[in-house]
Backbone bond lengths (Angstrom), bond angles and torsions (degrees), N, CA, C in turn:
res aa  C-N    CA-C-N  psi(-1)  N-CA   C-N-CA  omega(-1)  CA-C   N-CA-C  phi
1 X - - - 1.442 - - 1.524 109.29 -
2 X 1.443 125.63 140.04 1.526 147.16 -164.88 1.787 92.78 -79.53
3 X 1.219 115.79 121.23 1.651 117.04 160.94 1.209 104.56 -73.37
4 X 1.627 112.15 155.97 1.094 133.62 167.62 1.481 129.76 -98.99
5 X 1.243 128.93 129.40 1.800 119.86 -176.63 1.505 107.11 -132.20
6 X 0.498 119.26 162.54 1.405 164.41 148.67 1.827 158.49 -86.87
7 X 1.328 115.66 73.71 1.199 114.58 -156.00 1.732 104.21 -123.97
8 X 1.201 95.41 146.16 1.435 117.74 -176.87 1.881 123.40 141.76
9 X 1.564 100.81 -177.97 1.808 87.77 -171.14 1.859 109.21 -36.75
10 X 1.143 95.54 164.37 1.316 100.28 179.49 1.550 116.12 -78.38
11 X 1.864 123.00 -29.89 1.294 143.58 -174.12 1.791 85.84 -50.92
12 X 1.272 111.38 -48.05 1.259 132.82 -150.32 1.518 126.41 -60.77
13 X 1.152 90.54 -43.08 1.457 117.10 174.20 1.732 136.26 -131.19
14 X 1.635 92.18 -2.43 1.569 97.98 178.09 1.615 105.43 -44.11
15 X 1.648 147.09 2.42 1.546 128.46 -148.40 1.495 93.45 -133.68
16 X 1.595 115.17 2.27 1.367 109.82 162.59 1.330 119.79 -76.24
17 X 1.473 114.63 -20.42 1.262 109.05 -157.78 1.965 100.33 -83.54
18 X 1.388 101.37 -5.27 1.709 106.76 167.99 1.394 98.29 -44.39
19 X 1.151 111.09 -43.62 1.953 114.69 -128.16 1.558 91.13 -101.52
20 X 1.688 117.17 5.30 1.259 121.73 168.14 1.741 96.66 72.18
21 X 1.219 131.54 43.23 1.514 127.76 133.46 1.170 132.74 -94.66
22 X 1.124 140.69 145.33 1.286 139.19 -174.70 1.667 112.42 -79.80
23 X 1.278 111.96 133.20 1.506 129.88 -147.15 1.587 89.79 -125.25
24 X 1.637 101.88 125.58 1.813 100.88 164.99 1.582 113.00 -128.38
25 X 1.044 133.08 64.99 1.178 126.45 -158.87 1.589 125.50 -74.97
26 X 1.717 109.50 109.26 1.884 125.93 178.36 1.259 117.32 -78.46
27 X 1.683 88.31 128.53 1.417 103.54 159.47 1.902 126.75 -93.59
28 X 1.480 105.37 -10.60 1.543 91.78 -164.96 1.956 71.57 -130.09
29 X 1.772 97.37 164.69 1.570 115.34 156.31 1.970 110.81 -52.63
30 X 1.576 111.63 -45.23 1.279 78.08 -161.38 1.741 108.38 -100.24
31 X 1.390 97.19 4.32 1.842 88.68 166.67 1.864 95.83 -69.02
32 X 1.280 120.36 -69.34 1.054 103.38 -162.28 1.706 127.40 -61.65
33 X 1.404 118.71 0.00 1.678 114.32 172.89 1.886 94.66 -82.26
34 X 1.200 109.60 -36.53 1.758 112.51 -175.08 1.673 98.81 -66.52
35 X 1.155 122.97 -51.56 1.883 111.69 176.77 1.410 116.36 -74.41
36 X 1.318 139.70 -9.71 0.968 148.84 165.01 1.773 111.17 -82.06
37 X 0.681 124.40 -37.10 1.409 148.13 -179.11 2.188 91.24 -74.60
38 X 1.277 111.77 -77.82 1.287 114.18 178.63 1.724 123.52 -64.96
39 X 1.404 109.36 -4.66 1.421 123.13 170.57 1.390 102.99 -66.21
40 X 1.924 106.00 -64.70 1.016 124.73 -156.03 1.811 112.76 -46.35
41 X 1.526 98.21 -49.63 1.267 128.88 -160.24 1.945 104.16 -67.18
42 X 1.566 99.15 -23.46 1.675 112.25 -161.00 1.712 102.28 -110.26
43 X 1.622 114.45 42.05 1.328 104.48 170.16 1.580 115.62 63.78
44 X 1.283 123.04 23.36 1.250 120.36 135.80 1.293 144.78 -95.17
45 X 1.558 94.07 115.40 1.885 110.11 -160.32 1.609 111.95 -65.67
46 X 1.707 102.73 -42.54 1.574 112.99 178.33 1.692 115.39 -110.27
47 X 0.996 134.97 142.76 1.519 131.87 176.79 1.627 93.40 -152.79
48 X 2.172 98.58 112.35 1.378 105.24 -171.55 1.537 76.40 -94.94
49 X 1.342 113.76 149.51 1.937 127.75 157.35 1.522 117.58 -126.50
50 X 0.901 125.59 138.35 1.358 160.42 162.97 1.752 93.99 -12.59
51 X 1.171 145.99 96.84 1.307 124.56 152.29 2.121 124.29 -6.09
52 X 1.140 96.52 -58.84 1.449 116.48 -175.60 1.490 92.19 -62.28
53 X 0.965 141.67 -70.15 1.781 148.99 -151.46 1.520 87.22 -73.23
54 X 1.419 123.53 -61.45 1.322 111.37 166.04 1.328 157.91 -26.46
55 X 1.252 85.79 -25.01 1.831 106.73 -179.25 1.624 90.60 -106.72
56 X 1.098 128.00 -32.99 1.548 128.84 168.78 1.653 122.48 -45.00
57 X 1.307 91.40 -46.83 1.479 126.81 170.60 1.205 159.36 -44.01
58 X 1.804 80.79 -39.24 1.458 134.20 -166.15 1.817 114.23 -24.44
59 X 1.573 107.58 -61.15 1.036 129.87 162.70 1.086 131.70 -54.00
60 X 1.051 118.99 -29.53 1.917 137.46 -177.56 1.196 88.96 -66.51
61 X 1.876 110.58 -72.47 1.407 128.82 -160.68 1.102 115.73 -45.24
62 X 1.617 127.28 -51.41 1.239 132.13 167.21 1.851 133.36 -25.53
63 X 1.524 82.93 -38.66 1.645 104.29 -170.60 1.891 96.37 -53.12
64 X 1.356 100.63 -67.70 1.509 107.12 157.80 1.649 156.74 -35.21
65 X 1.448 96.24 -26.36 1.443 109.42 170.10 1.466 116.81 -73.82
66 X 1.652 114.11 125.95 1.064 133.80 178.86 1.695 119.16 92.93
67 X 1.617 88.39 13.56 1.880 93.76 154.20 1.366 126.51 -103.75
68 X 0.754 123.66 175.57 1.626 135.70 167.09 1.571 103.99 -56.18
69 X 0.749 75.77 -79.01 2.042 95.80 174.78 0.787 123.43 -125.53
70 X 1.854 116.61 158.79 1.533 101.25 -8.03 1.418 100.89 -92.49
71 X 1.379 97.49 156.90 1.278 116.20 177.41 2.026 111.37 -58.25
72 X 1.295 109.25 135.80 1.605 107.98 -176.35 1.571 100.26 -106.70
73 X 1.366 124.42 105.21 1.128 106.41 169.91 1.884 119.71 -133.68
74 X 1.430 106.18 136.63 1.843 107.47 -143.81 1.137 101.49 -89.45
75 X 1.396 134.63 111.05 1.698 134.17 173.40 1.585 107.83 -84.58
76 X 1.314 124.22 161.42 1.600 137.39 151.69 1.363 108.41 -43.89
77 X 1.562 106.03 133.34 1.655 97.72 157.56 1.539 102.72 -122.88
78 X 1.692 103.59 -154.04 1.434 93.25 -165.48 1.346 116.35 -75.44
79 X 1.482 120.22 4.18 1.392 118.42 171.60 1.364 116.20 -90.02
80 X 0.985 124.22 13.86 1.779 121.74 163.60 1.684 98.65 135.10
81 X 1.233 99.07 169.30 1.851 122.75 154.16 1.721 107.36 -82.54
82 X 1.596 108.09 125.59 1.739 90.16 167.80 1.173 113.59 -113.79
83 X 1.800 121.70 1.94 1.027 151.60 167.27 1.641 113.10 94.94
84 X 1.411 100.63 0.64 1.938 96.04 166.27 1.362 124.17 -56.42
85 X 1.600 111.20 -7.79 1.893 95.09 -170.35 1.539 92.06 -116.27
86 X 1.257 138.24 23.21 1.172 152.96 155.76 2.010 104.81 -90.27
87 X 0.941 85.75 -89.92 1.666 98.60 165.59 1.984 115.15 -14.58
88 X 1.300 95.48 -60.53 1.667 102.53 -173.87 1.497 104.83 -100.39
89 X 2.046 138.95 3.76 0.931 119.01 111.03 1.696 149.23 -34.03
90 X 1.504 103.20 -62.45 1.143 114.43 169.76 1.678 122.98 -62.85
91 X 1.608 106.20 -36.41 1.554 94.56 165.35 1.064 130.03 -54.48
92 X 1.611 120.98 -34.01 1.427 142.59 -168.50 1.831 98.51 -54.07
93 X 1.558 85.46 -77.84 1.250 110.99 -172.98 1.992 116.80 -34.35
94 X 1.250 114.14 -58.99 1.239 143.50 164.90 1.683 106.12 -41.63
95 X 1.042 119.10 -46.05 2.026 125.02 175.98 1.600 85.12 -83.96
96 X 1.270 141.51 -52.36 1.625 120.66 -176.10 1.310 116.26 -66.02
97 X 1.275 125.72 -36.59 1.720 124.43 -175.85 1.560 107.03 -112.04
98 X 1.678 118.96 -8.52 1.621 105.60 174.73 1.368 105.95 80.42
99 X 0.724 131.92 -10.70 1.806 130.71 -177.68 1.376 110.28 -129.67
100 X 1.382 111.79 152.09 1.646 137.18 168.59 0.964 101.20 -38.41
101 X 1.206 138.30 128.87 1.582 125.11 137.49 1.816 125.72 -85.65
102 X 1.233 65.06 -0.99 2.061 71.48 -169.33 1.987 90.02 -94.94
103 X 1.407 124.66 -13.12 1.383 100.32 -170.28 1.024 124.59 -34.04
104 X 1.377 121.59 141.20 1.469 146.85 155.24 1.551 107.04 89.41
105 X 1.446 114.32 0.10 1.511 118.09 171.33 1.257 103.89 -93.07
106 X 1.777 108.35 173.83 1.463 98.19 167.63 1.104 117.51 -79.28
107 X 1.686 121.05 169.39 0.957 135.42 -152.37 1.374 98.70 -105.67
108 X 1.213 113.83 150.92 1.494 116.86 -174.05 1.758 120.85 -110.20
């Protein structure tokens, strides 16, 4: 079975580690491209990140798009929603089934 992580401020995510995921919480760009990078490499299938660290990231993340694993997917932290981990849900989703999921709502 694929571990799960978690990276970003610590405010941010200290309440995953309830839910029994493993929590790494960054302060600079290049700690977090080096733990993301060593996540990837260490049998992590899922790695949720921080919207904010995400866009930090940007480049790291890229390296990753269009594998299996692990999957990169960007949650809210306590500094707001900016709507990228909605956005690159729904893109995902939309290339697997071909269709909108958002039809007839607004658009984001």
């Amino acid at each position: 079975m694929s571990k799960i992580a978690v990276m970003g401020d610590y405010d941010s995510i200290y309440g995953f580690a309830a839910l029994g995921l493993d929590t790494y919480p960054v302060e600079t760009k290049e700690e977090g491209t080096q733990l993301l990078k060593r996540l990837a490499e260490n049998g992590y299938g899922i790695i949720y990140m921080t919207e904010k660290l995400g866009d930090t990231l940007k480049t790291a993340r890229e390296e990753y798009m269009g594998r299996i694993s692990p999957a990169i997917i960007l949650i809210p932290g306590v500094s707001g929603n900016t709507g990228e981990g909605v956005k690159g849900v729904k893109g995902s989703v939309e290339q697997a089934v071909g269709s909108d999921i958002l039809f007839g709502e607004d658009k984001q």
